[in-house]
C-alpha positions in Angstrom: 33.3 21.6 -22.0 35.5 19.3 -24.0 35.2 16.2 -25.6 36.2 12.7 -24.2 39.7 11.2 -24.7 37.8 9.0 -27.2 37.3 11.5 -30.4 34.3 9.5 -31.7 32.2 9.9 -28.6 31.8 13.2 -27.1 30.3 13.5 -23.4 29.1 16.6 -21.8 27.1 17.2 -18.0 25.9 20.4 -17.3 23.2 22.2 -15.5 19.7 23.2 -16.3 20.9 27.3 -16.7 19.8 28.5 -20.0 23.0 29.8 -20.6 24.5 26.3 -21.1 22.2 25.3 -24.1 24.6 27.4 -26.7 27.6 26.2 -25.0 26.5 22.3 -25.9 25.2 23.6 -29.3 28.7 25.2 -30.1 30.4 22.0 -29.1 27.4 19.6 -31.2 28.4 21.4 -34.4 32.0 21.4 -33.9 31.8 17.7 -33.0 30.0 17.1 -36.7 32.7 19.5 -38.5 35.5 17.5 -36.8 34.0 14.0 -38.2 33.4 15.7 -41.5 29.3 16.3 -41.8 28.8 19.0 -44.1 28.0 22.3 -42.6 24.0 22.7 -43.1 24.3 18.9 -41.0 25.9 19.7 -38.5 24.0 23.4 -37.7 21.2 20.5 -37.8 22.1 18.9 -35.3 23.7 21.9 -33.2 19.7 23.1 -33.9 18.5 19.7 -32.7 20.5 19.7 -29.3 19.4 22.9 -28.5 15.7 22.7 -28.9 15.5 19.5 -26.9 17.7 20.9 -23.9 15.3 24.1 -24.4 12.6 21.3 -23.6 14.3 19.5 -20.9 14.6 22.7 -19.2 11.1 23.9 -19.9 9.3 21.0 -19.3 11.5 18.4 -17.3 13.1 21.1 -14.7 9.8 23.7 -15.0 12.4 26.6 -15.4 15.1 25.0 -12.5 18.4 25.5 -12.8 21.0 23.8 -11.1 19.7 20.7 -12.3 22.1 18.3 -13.6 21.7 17.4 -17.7 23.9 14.9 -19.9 24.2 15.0 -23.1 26.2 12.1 -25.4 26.7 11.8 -28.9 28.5 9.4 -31.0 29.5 7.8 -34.2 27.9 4.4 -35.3 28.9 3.0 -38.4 26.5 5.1 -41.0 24.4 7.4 -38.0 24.7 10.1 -35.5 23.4 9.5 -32.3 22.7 12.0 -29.5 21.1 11.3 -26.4 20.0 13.8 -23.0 19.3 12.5 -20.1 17.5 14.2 -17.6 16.7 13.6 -14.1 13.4 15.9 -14.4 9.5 15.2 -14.2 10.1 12.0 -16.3 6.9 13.4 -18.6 7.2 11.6 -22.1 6.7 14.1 -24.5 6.0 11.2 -27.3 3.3 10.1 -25.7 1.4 13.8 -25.7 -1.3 14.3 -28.4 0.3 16.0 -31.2 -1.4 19.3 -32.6 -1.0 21.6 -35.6 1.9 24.2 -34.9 0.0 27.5 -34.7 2.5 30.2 -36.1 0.9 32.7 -34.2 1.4 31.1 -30.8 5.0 31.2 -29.9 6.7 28.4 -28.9 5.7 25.0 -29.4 8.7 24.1 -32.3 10.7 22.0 -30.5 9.4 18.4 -31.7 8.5 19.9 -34.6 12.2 20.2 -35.3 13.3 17.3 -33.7 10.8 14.9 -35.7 11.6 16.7 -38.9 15.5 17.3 -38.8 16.3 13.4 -37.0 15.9 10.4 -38.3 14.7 9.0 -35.0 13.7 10.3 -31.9 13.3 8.5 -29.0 12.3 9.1 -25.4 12.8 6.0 -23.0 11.5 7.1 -19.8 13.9 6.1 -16.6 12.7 5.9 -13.0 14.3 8.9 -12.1 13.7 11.0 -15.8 14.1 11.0 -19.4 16.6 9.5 -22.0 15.8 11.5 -25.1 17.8 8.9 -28.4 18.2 10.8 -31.4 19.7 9.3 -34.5 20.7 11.2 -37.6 21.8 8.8 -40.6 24.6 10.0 -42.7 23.0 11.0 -46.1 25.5 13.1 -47.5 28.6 12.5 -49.8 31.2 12.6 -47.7 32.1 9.9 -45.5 32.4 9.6 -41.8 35.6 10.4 -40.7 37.3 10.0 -37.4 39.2 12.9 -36.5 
């Protein structure tokens, strides 16, 4: 998996196999290093990625593999933005009634991360699956730097 020609946007597609999920993280966190987001950031985000493609594969695919998954993130002025698409059960995980995390019942983090660690998160459903928007804004002392 490597970035786009264009080093401010960074594309990948993969399938639903588990075993892709640290392969996107790994490149996620690299991508932040190389536009100069401090470390704890950009494990943030390389957190963020994974627990949502962890959900897209859970929930959206119901444990498929083979399924195909895109994943985009970019550089806009002062923010992060990562989006997923899926082409999966199109299920809008926004719209669920949100509970208290048990910490005795595995599982069940995922949003919890994603609405604490993200600025915004957004699910837009498509007639064929999910577009999962995520926005980090840049609150950290050093600038945003193209590499």
């Amino acid at each position: 998996m490597k970035p786009a020609d264009d080093p401010t946007f960074l594309k990948l597609r993969i399938d639903s196999a588990p075993a892709k999920v640290a392969e996107v993280r790994r490149a996620v966190e690299e991508y932040c290093r190389q536009i100069g987001m401090e470390d704890k950031v950009c494990c943030n985000m390389g957190l963020c990625v994974n627990e949502a493609l962890a959900n897209v594969i859970c929930h959206a695919y119901h444990g498929q593999t083979g399924r195909p998954i895109e994943v985009m993130v970019q550089v806009r002025d002062d923010r992060l933005e990562m989006a997923i698409r899926d082409w999966g059960s199109g299920e809008n995980p926004a719209s669920q009634l949100r509970h208290e995390h048990d910490p005795l019942v595995p599982g069940g983090l995922g949003m919890v991360c994603l609405r604490q660690l993200m600025d915004d998160v957004v699910f837009t459903p498509q007639p064929d699956g999910m577009l999962l928007t995520m926005t980090c804004r840049c609150q950290h002392n050093k600038p945003f730097r193209k590499p």
